[in-house]
N, C-alpha and C positions, 0 to 999 in steps of 0.2 A: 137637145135634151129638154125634155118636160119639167115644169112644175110642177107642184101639185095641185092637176086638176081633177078632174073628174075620170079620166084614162088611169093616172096614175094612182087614182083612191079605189077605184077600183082593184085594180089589178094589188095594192096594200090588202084590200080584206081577203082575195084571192092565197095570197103568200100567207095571212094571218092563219085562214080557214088549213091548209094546208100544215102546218106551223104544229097547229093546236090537233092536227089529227094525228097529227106524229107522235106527239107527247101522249097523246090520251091511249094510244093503241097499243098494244104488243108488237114490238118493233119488227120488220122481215129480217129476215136474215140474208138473203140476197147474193148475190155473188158476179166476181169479174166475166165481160167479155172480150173478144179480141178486139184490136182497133178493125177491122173486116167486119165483121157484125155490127161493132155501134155505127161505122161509116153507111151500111147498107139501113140502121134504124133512125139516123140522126141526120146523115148527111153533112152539106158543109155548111153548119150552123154560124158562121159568119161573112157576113153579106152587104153588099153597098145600101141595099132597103132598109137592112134589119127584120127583124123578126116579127115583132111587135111583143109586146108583153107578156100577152096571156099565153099566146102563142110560145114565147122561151118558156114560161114555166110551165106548160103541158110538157115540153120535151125535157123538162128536168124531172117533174114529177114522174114522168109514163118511162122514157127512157135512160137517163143517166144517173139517176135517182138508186135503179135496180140494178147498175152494174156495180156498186157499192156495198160493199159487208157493211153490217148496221154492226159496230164497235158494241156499241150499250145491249144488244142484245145477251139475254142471258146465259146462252149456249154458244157463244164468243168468250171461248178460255184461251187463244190462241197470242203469243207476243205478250202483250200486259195491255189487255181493252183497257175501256174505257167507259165510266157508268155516270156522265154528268145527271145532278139530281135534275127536277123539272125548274125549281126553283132557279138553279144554274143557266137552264138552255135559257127559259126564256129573259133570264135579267140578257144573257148574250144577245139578242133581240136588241135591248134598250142602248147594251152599249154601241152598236154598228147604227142602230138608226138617230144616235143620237150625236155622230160623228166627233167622238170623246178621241181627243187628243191627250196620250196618257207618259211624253218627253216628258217634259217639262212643268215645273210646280206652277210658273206664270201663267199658261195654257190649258194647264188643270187639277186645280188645285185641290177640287173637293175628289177628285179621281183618283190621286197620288197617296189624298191623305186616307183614305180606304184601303187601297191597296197596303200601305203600311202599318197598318191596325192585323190584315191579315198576315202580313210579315211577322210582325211580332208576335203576336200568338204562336207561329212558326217556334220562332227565335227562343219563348219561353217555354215551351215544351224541350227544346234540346238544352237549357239550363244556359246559353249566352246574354252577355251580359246587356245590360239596357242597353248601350251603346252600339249596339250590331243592328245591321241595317243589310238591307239589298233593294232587289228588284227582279219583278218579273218578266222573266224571257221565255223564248220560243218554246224550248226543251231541253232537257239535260245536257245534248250534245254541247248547242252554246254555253248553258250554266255550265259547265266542267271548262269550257274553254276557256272562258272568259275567268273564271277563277284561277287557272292555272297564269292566265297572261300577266294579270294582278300580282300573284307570286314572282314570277318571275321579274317583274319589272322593280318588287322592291328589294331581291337580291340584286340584283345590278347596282342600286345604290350601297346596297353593305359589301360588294366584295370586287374589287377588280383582280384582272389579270387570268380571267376565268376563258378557256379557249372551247369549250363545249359544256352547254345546260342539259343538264337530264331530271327527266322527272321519274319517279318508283311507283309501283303499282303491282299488285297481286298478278298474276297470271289467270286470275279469273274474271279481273276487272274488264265492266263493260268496255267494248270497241268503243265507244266515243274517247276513250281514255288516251288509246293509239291514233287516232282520229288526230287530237289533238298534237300530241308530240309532232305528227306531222305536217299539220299546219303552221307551227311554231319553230318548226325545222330544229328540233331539241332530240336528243336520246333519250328513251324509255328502258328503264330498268325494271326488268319483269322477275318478280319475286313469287316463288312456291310456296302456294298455303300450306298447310297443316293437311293429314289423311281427311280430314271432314269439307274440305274449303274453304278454311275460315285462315285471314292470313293474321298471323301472328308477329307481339313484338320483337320477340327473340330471333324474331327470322330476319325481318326489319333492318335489325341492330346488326346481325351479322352483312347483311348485304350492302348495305350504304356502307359499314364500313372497311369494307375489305374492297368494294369500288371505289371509294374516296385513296386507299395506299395504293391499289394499283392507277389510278387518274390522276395524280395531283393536282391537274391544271382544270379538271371537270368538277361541276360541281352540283348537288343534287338539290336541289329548291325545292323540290314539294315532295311528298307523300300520298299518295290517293290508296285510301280506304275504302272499301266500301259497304254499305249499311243495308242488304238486300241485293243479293245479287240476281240479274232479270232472270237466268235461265235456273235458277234451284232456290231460291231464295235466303240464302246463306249469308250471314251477318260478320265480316272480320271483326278481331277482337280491337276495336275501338278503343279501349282502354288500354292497352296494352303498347299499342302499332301509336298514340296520341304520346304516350310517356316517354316513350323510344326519340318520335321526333321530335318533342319539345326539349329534349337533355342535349340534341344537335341543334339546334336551334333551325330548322327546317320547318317550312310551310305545311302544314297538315290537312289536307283537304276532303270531306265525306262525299262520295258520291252517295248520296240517298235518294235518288228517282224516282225508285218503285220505293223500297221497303220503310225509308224516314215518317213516311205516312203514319206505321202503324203507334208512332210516337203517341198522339193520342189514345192508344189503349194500353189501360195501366196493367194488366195483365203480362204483355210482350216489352214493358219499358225498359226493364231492368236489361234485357239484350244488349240495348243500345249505349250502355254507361260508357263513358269516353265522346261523347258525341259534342260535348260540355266545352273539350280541348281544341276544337276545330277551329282553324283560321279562316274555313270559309265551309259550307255545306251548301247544299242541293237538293229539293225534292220538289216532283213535279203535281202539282192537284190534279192534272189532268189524267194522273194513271189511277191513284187509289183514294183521292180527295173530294171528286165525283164533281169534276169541275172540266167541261168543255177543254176541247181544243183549242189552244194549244199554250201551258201555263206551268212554268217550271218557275220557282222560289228558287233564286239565286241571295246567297244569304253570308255577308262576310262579319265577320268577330269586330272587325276595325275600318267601317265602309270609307274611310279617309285612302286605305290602300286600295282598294277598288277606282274608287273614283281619283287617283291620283294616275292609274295606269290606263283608262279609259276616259276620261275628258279629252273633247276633240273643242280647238281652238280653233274661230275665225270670228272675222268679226260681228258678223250679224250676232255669231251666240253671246257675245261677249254680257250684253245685257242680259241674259237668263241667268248670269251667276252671280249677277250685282249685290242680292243681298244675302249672298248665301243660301238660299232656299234647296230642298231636296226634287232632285231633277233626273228622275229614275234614269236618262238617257247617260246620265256621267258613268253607269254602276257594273255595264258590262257592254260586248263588242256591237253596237246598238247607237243608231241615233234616232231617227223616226221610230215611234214604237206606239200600237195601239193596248190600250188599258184590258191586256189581257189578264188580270189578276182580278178584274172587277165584278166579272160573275162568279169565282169565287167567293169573294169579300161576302158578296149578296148571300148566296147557298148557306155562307157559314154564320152570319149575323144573321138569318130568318130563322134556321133549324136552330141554332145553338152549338156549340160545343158536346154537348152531353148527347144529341143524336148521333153527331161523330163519330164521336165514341162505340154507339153503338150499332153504328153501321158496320164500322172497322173490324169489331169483335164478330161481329154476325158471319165475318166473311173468312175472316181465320176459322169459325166453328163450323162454316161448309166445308173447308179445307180438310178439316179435320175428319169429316164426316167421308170425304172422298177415299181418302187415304183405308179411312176401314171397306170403304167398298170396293176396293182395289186389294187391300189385304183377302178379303176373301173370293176376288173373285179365282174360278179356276186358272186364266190363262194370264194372268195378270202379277206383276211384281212393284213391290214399292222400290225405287232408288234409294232415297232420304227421307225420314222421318220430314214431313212438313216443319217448318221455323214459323214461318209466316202465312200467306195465301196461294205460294205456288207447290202444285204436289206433280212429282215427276215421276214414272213410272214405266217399264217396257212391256213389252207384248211377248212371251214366250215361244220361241222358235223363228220370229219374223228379223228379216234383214232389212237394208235400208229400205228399198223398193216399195215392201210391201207394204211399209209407215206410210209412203206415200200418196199408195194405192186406196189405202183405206183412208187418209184426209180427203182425197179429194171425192170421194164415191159419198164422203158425210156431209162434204158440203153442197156435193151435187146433191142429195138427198133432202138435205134442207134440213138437217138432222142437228148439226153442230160446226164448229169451226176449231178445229186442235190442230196444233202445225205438228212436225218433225222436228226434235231438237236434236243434241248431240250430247255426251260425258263421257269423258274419256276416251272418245272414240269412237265411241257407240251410240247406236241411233236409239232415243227415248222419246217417248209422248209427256208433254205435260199440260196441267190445268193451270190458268193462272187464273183465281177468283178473284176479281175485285168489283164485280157487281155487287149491291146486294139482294138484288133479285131474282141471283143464281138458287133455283132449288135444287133440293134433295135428287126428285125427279128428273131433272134436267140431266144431273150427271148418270141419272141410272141410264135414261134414253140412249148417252152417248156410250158407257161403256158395254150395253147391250149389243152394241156392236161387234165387240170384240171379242 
């Protein structure tokens, strides 16, 4: 391995020059090849010689660079992209080359205590109390996991004699939901929202309690709500499904991923009332906080429970808890963990709060904006009224195939990137905005298609 001499300073301005063309340009749009084709452009890129420097990053710039959708690209409405500001990419830069170890307060303390400034601003927008605390992990997936684990682990101290855990969830909640149940090896009780998809508490109430008389010996530990649902954007009644669980005394959990984001704009706040009651929530900067890969806000009311179910014991750690310090690795299913929260921190202490703000609404007003060009277009139908920034819509006369047919001919095209989704059965296209340097234009190109 080299130092840094004059090979490897070089080949730094190389990756800088490169870096700084990315951020400055209008991003590609790009798309997958097969492993056949990159093996015939790339070959077997690992070797007793190696490659040499310059040499790997030509083959990452020229070839494997371009068999990558660019997320941040404008016309990337497909899944829930991703639009880290420049600010964000490059403090990401500073964190990787400056090899920030982001476990432990001992190991990094000025990294930890940033991170937690962004926490809390979190924390004080959903109305928890000063004492709520978390930590940042990979993605919602973990964040829901590890908050479910939490749960569960502090009903086992309040209840024995319990022969099966289940945890409740809307029928519309994200797959990481089910995900989880079954790495926990726990039952899921899947509850029916409301005609609009929004789960309600009355439904709640009825379903915990009419599983609680037929299970006596099961018992249901958490609640998951969700705050933005990925595929329509739909917001369960948080207040309602929070009052329900707190009168059982059951764990109450928000998945907020995508939609908790839009907490920052006071316009869509009031949506989220109930969000206040949560024994733990979730929302990722990396989907609508415009914050790099990969950065989910795991966020508990009482991080005592968190870190009571996830503190892993031996000895070497033993002295990292010496003086009590906050040691984001105690907080969720995690012990090595790089200070993915810190380009965050950076984006949101340079711009301010109040750009946020007006990022956030900019992108709900595209949403908005879509939705009437889809209301009038002629072949074109709205599913739902837009909530948030995802607008879902069908194609008149088309079956699944032809949704297909026409993604991949747009992305061949180089036109746009919209997937195929699914309600009810049925196949639907939708946009999810959370760039905000999605135009007006942009979406005319793509439904010019149609």
């Amino acid at each position: 391995m080299h130092e840094f001499n004059a090979e490897v300073e070089a080949l730094a301005a190389e990756v800088m020059e490169y870096s700084l063309y990315r951020l400055k340009s209008d991003p590609p749009l790009d798309g997958p090849k097969s492993p056949e084709e990159l093996f015939a452009l790339a070959g077997n890129t690992i070797t007793p010689e190696g490659l040499g420097g310059p040499a790997a990053m030509e083959l990452f710039r020229e070839v494997l660079a371009k068999a990558c959708i660019s997320t941040d690209h404008p016309r990337y409405l497909a899944f829930i992209p991703s639009a880290p500001s420049e600010y964000a990419n490059l403090f990401d830069l500073v964190v990787g080359a400056t090899a920030l170890y982001g476990g432990s307060w001992l190991e990094g303390a000025g990294a930890v205590f940033a991170e937690n400034q962004a926490l809390r601003w979190i924390s004080d927008l959903a109305g928890l109390p000063q004492s709520a605390g978390g930590v940042f992990v990979q993605g919602g997936t973990i964040g829901n996991l590890s908050a479910l684990v939490a749960a569960r682990t502090h009903f086992r101290e309040k209840r024995s004699g319990v022969t099966r855990w289940v945890v409740a969830a809307s029928s519309e909640a994200h797959s990481s939901i089910t995900a989880a149940a079954n790495v926990m090896d726990v039952e899921i009780l899947l509850i029916d929202p409301d005609k609009h998809g929004s789960l309600q508490g009355e439904a709640v109430a009825t379903a915990i309690d009419s599983y609680h008389a037929k299970h006596p010996t099961h018992q249901i530990f958490a609640v998951v709500a969700t705050a933005g649902t990925t595929n329509l954007g739909i917001i369960d009644n948080l207040d309602s499904v929070g009052d329900v669980v707190q009168e059982r005394g059951i764990w109450f959990h928000v998945d907020g991923a995508y939609g908790l984001a839009a907490l920052c704009a006071p316009k869509v706040r009031p949506l989220f009332k109930g969000v206040e009651k949560a024994d733990s929530l979730i929302v990722d900067p990396h989907k609508w906080l415009f914050a790099p890969f990969d950065a989910c806000a795991l966020i508990y009311r009482n991080p005592e429970l968190g870190k009571k179910a996830h503190l892993q014991h031996a000895a070497y750690l033993d002295t990292l808890d010496d003086d009590g310090e906050w040691n984001p690795s105690d907080y969720a299913i995690h012990l090595t963990r790089r200070a993915r929260g810190l380009p965050f921190w950076f984006s949101l202490a340079a711009h301010g709060t109040n750009e946020y703000e007006e990022a956030v609404e900019a992108t709900m007003e595209m949403a908005r904006i879509a939705a009437d060009l889809i209301r009038n277009h002629p072949n074109l139908e709205l599913v739902v009224e837009p909530t948030l920034s995802v607008v879902a819509f069908t194609r008149k006369g088309w079956a699944a195939p032809a949704y297909q047919i026409w993604s991949d001919k747009l992305l061949e095209d180089q036109i746009g990137f919209v997937t195929p989704s699914a309600h009810h059965g049925q196949p639907i296209l939708r946009f999810a905005i959370v760039n905000p340097w999605t135009k007006k234009s942009d979406l005319e190109a793509i439904l010019e298609t149609l």
